[in-house]
C-alpha positions as CSV (number, residue, x, y, z in Angstrom):
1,X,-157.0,-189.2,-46.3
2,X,-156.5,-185.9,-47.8
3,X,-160.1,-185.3,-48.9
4,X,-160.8,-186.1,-45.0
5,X,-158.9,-183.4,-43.2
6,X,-160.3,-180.8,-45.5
7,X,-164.2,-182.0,-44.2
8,X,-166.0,-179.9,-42.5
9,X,-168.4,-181.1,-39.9
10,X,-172.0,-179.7,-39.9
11,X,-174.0,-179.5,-37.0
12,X,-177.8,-179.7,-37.2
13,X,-180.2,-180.1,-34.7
14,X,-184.3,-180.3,-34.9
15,X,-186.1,-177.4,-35.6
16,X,-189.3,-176.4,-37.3
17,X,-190.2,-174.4,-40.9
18,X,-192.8,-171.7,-40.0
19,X,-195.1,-169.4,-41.4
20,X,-195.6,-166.2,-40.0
21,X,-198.3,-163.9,-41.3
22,X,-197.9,-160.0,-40.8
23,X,-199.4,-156.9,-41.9
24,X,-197.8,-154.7,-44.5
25,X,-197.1,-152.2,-41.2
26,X,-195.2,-154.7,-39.3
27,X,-193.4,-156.6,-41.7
28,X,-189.9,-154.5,-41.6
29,X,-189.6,-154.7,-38.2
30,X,-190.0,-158.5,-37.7
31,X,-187.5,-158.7,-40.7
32,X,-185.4,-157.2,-38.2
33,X,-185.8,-159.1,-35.3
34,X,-185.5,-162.0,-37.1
35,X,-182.4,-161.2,-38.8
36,X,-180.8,-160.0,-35.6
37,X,-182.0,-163.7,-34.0
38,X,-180.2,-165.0,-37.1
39,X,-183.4,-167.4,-37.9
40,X,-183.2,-167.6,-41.2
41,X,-186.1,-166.5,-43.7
42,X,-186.7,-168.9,-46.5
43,X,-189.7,-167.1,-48.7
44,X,-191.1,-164.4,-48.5
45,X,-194.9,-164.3,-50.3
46,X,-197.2,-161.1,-50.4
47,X,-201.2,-161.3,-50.2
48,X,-203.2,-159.3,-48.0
49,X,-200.7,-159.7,-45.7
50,X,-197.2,-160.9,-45.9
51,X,-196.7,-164.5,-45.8
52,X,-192.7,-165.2,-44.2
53,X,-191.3,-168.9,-43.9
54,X,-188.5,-169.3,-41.5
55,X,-186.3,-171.8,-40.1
56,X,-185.8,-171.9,-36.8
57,X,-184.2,-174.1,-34.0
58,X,-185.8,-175.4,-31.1
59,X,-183.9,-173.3,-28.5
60,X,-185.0,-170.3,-30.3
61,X,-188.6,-170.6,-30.2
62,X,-189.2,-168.5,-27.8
63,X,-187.9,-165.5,-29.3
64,X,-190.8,-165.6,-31.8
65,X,-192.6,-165.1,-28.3
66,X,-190.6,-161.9,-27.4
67,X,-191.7,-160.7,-30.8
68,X,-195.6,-161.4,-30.4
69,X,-195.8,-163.1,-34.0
70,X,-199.1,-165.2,-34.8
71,X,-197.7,-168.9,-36.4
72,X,-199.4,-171.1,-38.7
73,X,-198.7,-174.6,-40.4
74,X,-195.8,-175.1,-37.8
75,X,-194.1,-178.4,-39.5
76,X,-190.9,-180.0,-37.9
77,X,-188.0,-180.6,-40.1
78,X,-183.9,-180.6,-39.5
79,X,-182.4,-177.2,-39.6
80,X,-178.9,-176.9,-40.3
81,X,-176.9,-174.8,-37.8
């Protein structure tokens, strides 16, 4: 019973992994915005352009609107919150 009132409970709800592709120029500030969202950045991968994989919940998806960021390989999978 012990082990039980020291759980904590974890809430997670659907969201997607992303990857957003940005030029050198622009990468900072969507590092910003994103961190300020609190959507979480998972990898970071530099080519031509910078390659960023996020986490993000539904309900947030339309910040990456607000921000005017181009998405590729959108896949669904639980994010923890």
């Amino acid at each position: 019973m012990e082990a039980l009132n020291k759980a904590e409970f974890v809430k997670k709800s659907i969201g997607y992994e992303i990857k957003l592709q940005v030029s050198y120029k622009d990468a900072e500030k969507l590092k910003y915005e994103l961190e300020k969202n609190k959507i979480k950045i998972i990898k970071t991968k530099y080519n031509e352009n910078i390659e960023i994989s996020i986490e993000i919940p539904e309900e947030k998806l339309e910040i990456l609107e607000k921000i005017n960021v181009e998405t590729q390989n959108s896949t669904k999978k639980y994010v923890e919150i």
